[in-house]
N, C-alpha and C positions, 0 to 999 in steps of 0.2 A: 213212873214219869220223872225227869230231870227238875231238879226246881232249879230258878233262875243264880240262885244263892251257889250251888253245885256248880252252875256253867261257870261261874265267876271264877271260885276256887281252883278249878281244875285249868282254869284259862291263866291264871298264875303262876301254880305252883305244878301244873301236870301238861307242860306242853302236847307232849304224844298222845294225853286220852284225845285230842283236837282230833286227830283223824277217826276217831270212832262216832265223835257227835255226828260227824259228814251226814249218816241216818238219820239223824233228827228232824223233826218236820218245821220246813221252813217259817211256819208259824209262830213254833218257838225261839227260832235263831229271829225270826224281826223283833218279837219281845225285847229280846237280851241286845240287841241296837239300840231299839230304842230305848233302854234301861240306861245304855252311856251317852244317849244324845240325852237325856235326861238331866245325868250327872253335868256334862257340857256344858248345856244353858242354863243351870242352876248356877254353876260357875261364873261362866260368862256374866250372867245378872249381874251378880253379887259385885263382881267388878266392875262394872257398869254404874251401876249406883253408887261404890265407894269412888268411885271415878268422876262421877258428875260431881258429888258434895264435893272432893277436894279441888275441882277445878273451879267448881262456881263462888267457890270463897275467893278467887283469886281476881275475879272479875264482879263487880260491884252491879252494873245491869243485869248480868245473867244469872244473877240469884234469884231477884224478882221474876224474871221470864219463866224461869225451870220451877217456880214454885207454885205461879198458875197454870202452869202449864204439864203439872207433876200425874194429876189421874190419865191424863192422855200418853204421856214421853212416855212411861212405865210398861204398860200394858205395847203398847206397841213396837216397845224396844224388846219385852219378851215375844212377841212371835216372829219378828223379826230374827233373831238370836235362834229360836226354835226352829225357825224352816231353812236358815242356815246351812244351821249346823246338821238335821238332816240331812241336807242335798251333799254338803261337802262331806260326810261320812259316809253312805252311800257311792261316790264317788269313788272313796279310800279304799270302800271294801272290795270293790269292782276291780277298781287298777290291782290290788293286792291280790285277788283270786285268779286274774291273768301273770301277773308272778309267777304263781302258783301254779298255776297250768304248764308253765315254761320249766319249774322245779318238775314235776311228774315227767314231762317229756326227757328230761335230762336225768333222773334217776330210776326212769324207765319203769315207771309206776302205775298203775290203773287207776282212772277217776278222771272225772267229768266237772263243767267248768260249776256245775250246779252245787258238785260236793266241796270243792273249792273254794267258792263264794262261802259257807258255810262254815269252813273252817278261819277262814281269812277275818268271816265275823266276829268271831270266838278270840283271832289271834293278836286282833289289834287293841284288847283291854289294854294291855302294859304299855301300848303306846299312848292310848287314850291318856291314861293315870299319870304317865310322866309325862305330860303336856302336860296338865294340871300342875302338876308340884313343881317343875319348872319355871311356870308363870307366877307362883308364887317366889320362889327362890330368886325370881328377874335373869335368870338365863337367855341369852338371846335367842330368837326364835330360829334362827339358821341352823343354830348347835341342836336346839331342843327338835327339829322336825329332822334332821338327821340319824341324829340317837334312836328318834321313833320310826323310821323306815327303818335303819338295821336292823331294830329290835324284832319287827314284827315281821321283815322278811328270814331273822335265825327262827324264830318261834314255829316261821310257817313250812322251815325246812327241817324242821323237828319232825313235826307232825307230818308229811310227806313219806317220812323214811316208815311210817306206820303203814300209809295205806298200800295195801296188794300190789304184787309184783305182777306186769304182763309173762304172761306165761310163754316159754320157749316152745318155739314153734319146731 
């Protein structure tokens, strides 16, 4: 069995094993989603709160507010952040696996939109990650979601040139 440590690696630094995981039971491909929606809203948080401190210093009412108001704001702004970011990765991997689908049609490839989705989940770590380091670096969001669609549509035309050729009729 694949551990989730393995899918990460190989979603790295082995674009083409992508089309071998396509076999993997979708079970394990939702894990490894939700393993970077994890990474996301742990992120997301974390800025969240260094966001609220530095702004509510800056406004003298809204330190008092956010400070009774702290066991509530918190917890609600992570599930908020959680279901999110869900929905809109889900979203990614859908539009990306229809890509995908268009890459196989055009390099005349065998696979189905289910193997696709599956790869597409796998292929969008490195976009994932460099949204991350992005936002930290303050790159503007235009550049930074650009670099990560090219990214993850080379990644996922890598691993395309792996899966089975339609055979000559």
């Amino acid at each position: 069995m694949v551990k989730h440590s393995q899918l990460f690696i190989d979603s790295l630094i082995h674009p083409k094993k992508l089309a071998a995981y396509r076999l993997l039971s979708i079970g394990k491909i939702i894990q490894y989603v939700f393993l970077l929606i994890a990474v996301i809203t742990i992120f997301s948080f974390i800025q969240f709160i260094t966001g609220v401190s530095e702004n509510s210093v800056e406004l003298v009412g809204l330190t008092e507010y956010v400070k009774d108001i702290q066991w509530l704001l918190y917890p609600f702004a992570l599930l908020l952040l959680t279901i999110t970011s869900t929905f809109l990765l889900f979203i990614r991997i859908s539009l990306y696996a229809l890509v995908g689908i268009v890459l196989l049609k055009i390099l005349k490839r065998r696979g189905e939109y289910r193997h696709m989705w599956r790869t597409a989940s796998l292929a969008i770590t490195w976009s994932t990650l460099l949204t991350v380091i992005f936002s930290i670096v303050n790159v503007p969001s235009s550049i930074s979601t650009i670099i990560g669609i090219l990214t993850t549509i080379a990644i996922l035309s890598l691993a395309v040139t792996k899966y089975p050729k339609i055979p000559m009729k």
